[in-house]
C-alpha positions in Angstrom: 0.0 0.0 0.0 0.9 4.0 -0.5 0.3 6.0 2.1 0.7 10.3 1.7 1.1 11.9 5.3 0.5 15.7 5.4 2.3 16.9 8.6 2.2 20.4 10.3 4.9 22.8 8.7 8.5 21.7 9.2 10.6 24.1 10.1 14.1 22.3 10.1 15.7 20.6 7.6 17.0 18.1 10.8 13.3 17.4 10.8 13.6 15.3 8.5 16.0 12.7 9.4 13.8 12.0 12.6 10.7 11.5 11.2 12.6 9.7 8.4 13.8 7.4 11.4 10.5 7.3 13.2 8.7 6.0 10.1 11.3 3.5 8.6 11.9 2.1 12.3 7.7 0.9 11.6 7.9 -3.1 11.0 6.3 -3.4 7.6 7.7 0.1 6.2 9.2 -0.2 2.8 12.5 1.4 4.0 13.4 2.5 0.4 10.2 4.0 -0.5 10.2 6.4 2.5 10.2 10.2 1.1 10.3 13.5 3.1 9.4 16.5 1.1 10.3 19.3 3.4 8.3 22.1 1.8 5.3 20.2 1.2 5.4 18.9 4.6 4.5 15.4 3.3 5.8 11.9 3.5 5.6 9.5 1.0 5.6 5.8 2.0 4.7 2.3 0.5 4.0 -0.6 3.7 2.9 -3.8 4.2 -0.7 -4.0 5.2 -0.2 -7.5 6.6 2.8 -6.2 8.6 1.1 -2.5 9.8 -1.1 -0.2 9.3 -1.2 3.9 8.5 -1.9 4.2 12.1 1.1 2.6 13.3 3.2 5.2 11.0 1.3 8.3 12.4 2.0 7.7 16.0 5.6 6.5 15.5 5.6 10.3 13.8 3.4 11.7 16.5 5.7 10.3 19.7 8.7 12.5 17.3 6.6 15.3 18.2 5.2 16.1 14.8 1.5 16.8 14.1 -0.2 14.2 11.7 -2.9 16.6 9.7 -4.1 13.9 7.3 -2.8 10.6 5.6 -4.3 9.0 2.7 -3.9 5.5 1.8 -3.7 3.6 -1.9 
């Protein structure tokens, strides 16, 4: 599955490398496919739906202290 995470504003390029952390640390995350884009404030990702779901990935961003605004799954 493809999920697209629209997160609060990021402010700092270091940002990125947590969430980036947070969300490939998720068992079932497609390591490869995870994609910050800083000025969009989004984050691409393909996972295993059998393995986890969209929910997991928002909280794992959520305990880095980032506000989940919407995520869409395909």
């Amino acid at each position: 599955m493809k999920a697209t995470i629209q997160l609060e504003t990021l402010s700092c390029p270091s940002c990125i490398q947590k969430i980036e952390g947070a969300v490939k640390s998720v068992p079932g995350v497609i390591k490869d496919s995870v994609k910050i884009m800083f000025n969009a404030s989004k984050v691409k990702v393909d996972f295993d739906e059998q393995t986890t779901e969209i929910e997991a990935i928002n909280s794992a961003i959520q305990n880095m202290g980032y506000e989940v605004i919407s995520s869409k799954v395909k």
